[in-house]
Backbone bond lengths (Angstrom), bond angles and torsions (degrees), N, CA, C in turn:
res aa  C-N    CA-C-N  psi(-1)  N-CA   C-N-CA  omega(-1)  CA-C   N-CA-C  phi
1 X - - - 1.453 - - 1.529 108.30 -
2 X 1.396 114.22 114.73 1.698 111.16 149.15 1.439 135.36 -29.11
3 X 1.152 125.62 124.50 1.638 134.13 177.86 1.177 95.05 -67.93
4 X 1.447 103.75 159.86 1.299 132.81 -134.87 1.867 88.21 -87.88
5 X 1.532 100.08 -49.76 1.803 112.66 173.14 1.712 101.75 -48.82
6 X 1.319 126.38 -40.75 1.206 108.14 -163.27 1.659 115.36 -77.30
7 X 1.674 94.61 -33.32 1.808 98.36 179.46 1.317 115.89 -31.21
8 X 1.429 113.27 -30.86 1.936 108.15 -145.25 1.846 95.90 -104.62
9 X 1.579 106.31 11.85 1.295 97.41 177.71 1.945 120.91 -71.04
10 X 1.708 89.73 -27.96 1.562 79.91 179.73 1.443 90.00 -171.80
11 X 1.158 108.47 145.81 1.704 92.42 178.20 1.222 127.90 -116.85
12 X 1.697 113.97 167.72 1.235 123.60 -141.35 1.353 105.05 -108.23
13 X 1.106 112.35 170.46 1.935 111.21 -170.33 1.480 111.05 -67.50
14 X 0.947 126.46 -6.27 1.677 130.89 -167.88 1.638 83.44 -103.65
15 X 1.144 131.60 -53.50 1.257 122.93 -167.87 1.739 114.07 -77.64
16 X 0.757 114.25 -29.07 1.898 122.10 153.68 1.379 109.71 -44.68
17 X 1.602 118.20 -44.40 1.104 110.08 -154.56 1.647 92.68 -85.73
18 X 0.965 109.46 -67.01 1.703 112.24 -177.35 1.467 120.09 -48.12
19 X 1.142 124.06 -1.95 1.225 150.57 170.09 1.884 110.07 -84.77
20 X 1.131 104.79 -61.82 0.912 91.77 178.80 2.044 129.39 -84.36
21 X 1.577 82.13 -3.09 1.542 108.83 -172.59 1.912 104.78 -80.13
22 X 1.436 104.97 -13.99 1.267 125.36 -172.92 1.655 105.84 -91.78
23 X 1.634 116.62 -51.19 1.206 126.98 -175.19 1.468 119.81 -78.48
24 X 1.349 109.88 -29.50 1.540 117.31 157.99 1.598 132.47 -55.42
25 X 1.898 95.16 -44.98 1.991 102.27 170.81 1.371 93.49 -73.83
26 X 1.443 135.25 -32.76 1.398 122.64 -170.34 1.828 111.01 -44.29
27 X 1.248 136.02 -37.07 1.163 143.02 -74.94 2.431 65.56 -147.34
28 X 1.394 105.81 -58.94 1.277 112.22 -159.22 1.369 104.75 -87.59
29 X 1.226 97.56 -12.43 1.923 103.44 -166.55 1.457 99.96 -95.51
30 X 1.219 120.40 -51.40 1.509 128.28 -174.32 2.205 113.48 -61.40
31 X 1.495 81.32 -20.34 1.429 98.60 -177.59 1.744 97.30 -76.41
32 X 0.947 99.33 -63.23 1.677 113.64 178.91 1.698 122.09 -32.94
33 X 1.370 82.62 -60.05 2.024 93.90 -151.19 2.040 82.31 -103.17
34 X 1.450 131.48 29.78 1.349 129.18 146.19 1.382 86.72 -74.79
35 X 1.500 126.08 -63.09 1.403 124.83 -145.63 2.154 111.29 -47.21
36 X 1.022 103.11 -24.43 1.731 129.62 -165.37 1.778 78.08 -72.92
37 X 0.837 132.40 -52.57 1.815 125.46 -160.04 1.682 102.19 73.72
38 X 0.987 121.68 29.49 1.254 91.43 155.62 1.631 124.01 -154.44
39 X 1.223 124.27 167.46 1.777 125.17 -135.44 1.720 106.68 -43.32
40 X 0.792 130.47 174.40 1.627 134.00 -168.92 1.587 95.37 -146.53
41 X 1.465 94.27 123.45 2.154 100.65 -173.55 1.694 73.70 -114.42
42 X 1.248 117.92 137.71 1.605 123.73 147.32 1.791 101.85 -122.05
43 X 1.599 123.33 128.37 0.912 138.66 -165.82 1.663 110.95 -121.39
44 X 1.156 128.66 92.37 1.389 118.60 158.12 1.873 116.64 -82.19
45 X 1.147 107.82 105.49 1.215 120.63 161.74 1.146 132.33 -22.30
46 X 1.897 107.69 -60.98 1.536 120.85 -160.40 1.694 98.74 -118.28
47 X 1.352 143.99 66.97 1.578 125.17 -122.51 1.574 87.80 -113.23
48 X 1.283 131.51 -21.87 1.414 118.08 167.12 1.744 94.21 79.57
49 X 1.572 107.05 176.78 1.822 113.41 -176.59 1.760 97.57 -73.12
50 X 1.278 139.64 7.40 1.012 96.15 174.15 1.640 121.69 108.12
51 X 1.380 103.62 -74.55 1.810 122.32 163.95 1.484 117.03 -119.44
52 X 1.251 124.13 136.10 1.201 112.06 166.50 1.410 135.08 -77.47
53 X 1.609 116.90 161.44 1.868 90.05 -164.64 1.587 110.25 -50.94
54 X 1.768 124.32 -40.36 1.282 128.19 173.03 1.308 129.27 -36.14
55 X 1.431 110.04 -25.75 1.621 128.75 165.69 1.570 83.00 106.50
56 X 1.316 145.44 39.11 1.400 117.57 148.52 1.422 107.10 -100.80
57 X 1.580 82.77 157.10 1.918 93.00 -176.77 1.522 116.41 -88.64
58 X 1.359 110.59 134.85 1.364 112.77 171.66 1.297 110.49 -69.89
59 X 1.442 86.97 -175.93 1.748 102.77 160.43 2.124 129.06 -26.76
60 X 1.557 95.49 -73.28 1.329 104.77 -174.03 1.821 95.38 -50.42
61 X 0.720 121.01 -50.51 1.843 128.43 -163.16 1.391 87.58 -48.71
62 X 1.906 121.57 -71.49 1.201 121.81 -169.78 1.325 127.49 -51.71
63 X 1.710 113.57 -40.79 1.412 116.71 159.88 1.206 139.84 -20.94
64 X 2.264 94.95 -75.81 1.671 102.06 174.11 1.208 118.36 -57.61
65 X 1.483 124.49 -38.92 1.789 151.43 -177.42 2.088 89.53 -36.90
66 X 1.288 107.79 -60.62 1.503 113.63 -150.05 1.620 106.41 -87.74
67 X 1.677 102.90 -17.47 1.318 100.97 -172.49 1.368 102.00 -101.18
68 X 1.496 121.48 -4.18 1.902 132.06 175.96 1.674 100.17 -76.70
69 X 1.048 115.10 -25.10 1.374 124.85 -158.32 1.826 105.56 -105.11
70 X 1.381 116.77 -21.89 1.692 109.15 -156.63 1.643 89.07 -132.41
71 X 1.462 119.82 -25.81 1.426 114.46 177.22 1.655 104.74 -165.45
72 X 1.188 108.71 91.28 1.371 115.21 -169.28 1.469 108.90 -96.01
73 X 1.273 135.35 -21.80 1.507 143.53 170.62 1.653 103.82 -87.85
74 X 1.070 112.41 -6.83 1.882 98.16 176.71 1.160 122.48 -136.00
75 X 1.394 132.56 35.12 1.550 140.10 -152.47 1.766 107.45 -128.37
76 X 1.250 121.23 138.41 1.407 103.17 168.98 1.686 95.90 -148.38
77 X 1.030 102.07 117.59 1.814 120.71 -151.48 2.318 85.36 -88.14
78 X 1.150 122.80 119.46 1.288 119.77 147.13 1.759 116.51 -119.21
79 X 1.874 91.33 133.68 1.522 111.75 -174.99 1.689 100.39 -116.22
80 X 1.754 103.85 125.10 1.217 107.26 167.92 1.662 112.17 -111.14
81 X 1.336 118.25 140.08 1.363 144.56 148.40 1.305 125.42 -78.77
82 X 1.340 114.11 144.18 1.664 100.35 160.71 1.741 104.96 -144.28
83 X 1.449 109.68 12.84 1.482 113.39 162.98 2.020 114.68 -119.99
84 X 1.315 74.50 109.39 1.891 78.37 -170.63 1.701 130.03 -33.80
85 X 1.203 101.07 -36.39 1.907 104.55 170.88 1.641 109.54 -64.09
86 X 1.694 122.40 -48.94 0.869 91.16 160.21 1.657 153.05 -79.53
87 X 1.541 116.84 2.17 0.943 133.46 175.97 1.264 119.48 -58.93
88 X 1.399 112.53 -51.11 1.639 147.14 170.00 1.282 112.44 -34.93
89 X 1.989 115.18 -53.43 1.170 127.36 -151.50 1.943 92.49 -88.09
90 X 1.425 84.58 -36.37 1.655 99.42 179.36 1.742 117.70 -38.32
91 X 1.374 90.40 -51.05 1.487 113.70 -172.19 1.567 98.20 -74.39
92 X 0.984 148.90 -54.95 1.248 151.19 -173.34 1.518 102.26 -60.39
93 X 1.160 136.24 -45.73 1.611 143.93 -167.05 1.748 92.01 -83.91
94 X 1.046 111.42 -41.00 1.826 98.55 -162.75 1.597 98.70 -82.11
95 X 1.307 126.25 -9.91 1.763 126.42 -164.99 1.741 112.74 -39.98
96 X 1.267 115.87 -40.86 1.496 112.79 170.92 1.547 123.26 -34.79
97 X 1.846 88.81 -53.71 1.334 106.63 -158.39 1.707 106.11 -92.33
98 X 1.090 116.04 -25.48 1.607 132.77 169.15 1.603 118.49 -57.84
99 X 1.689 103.98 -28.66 1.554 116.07 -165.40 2.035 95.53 -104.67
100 X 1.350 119.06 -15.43 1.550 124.69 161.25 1.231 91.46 -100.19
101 X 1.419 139.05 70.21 1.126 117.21 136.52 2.096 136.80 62.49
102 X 0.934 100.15 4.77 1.874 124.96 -145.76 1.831 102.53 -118.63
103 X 1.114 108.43 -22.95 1.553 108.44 179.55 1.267 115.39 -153.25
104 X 1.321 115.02 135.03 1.603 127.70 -168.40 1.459 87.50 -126.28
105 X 1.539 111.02 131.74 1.643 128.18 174.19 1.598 98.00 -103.35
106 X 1.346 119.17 116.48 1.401 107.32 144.34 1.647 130.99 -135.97
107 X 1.553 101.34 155.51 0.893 110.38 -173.38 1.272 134.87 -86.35
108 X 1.339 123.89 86.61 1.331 122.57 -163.73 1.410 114.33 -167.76
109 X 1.613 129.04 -131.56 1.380 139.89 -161.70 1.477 102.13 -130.19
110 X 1.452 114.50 112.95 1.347 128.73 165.14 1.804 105.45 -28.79
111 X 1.310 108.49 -61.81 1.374 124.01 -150.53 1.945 89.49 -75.22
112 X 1.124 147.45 -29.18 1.162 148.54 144.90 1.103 116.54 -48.09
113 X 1.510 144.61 -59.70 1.397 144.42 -171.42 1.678 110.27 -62.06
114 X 1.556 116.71 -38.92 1.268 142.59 158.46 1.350 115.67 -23.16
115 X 1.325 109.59 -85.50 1.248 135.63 151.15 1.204 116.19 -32.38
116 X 1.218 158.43 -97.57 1.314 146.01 164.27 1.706 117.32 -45.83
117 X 0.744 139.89 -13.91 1.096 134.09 157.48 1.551 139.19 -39.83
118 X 1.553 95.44 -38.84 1.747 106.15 -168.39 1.583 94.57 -89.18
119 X 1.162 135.09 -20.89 1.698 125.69 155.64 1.437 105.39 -59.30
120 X 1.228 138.94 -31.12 1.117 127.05 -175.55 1.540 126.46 -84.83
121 X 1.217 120.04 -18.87 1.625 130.39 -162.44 1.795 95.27 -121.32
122 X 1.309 113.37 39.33 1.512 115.00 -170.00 1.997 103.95 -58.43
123 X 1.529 104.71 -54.23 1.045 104.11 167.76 1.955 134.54 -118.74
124 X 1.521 94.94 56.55 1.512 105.66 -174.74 1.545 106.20 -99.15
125 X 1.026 122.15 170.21 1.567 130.45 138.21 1.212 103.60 -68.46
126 X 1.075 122.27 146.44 1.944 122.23 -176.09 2.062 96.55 -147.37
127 X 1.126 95.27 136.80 1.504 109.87 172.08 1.703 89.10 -144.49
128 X 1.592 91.28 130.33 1.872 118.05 173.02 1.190 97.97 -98.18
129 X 1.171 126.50 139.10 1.242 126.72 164.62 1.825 104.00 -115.90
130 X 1.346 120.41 135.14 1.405 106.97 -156.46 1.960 102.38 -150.22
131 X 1.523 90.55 83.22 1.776 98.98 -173.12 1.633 97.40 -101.00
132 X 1.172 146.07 82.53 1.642 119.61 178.70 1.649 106.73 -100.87
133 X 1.350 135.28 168.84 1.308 139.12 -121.98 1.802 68.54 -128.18
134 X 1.356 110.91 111.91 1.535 109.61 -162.80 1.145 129.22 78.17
135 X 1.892 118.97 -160.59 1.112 125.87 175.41 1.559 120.90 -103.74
136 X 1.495 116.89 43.63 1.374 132.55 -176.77 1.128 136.01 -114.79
137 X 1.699 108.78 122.62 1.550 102.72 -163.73 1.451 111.31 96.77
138 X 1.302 139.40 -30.00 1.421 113.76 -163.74 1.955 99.79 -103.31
139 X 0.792 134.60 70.82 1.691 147.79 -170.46 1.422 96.35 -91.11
140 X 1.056 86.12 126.95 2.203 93.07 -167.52 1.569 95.04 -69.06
141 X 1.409 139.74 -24.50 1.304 145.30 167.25 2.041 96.63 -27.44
142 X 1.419 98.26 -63.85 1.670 111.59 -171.93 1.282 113.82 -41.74
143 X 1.646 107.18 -43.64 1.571 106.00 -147.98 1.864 101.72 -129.05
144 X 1.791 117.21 18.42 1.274 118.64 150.12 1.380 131.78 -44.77
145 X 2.098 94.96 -48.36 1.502 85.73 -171.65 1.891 121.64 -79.90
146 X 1.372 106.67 2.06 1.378 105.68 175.34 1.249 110.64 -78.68
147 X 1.943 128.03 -28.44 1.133 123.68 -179.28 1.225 115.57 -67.46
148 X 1.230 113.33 -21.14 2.067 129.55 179.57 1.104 96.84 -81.37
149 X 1.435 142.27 18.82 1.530 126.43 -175.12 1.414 107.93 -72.78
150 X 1.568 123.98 163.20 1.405 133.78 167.22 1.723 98.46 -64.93
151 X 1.761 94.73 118.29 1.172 107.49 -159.01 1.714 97.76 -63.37
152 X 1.915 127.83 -8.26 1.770 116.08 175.16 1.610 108.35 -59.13
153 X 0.858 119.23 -17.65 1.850 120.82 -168.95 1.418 92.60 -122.47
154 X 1.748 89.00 121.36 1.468 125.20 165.81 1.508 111.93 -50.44
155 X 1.750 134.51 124.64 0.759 135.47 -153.88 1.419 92.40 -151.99
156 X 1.525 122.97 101.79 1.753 135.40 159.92 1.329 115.83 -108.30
157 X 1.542 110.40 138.90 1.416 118.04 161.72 1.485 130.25 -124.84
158 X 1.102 105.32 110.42 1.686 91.27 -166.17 1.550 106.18 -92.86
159 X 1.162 138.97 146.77 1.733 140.63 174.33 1.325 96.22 -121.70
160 X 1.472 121.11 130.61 1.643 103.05 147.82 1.622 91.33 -114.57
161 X 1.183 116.80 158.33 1.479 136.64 -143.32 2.084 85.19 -135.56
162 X 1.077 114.99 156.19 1.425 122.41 169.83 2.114 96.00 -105.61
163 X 1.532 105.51 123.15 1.313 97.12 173.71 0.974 145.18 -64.29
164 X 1.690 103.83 -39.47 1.187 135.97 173.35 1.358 100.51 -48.85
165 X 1.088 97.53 -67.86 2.180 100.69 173.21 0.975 109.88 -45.57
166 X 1.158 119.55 -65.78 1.897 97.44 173.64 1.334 138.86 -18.58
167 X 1.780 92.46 -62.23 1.389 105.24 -177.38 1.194 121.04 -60.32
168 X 1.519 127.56 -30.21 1.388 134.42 -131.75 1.611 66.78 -108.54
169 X 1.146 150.32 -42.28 1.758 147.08 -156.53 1.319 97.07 -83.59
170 X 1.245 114.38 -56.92 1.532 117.99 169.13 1.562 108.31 -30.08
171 X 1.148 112.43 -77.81 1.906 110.77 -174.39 1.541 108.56 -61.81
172 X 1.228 116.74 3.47 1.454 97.85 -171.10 1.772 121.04 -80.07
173 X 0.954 135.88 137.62 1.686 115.44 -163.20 1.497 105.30 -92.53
């Protein structure tokens, strides 16, 4: 398996796809849960710099991009890090959206923000966005109490999972 530094050098066809598989539901959901009136948290967990060195845009890019465009007065985009270079680069790429108010970078532990989090989004629309580089961090312990949410606030979680990892954990004894 590739280190985690090397993924973000350029990206790979699996990551195009989920990328764009991300910016497309963005597109129906953001349309939707405006209609609800009330605040919209979209959270990527694992959010990486942002751009790749190749100049394609990740996730966070596609996020603010879809939520400037489908609900630009009600969105508040949070990106977590937990390796400082990319945090850095994070912060430098999101500055548009950081200086309107629209994206908070932090630097820290998915599985912490998680955790404090669900006191915070008591009455939001909330979409998780939940890519981590492996099988780390996503412990259904974290992300129960969002499924218990008060069913008035829109509540999505997206995981993409590596399969191969699966499988290979699956057989493991």
């Amino acid at each position: 398996m590739k280190s985690e530094r090397d993924f973000f050098k350029g990206k790979r066809p699996w990551s195009k796809i989920k990328d764009r598989v991300l910016g497309e539901y963005l597109v129906p959901y953001l349309r939707k849960v405006a209609k609800l009136r009330k605040p919209i948290v979209i959270v990527d967990a694992f959010a990486g710099p942002g751009i790749f060195e190749d100049g394609s845009e990740g996730s966070p890019i596609i996020i603010c991009k879809k939520a400037e465009e489908h609900s630009p007065d009600n969105y508040l985009a949070i990106f977590v890090n937990n390796n400082k270079r990319f945090h850095s680069e994070l912060e430098k790429n999101l500055e548009p959206y950081k200086k309107k108010g629209k994206a908070i970078t932090v630097y820290g532990d998915a599985k912490e923000l998680l955790a404090e989090l669900k006191d915070i989004v008591v009455e939001a629309t909330l979409l998780i966005y939940l890519d981590p580089f492996g099988l780390k961090d996503c412990e259904f312990e974290l992300l129960e109490p969002y499924l218990g949410r008060d069913k008035r606030f829109s509540t999505e979680i997206i995981i993409n999972l590596s399969t191969p990892t699966l499988h290979r954990l699956a057989t493991s004894k």
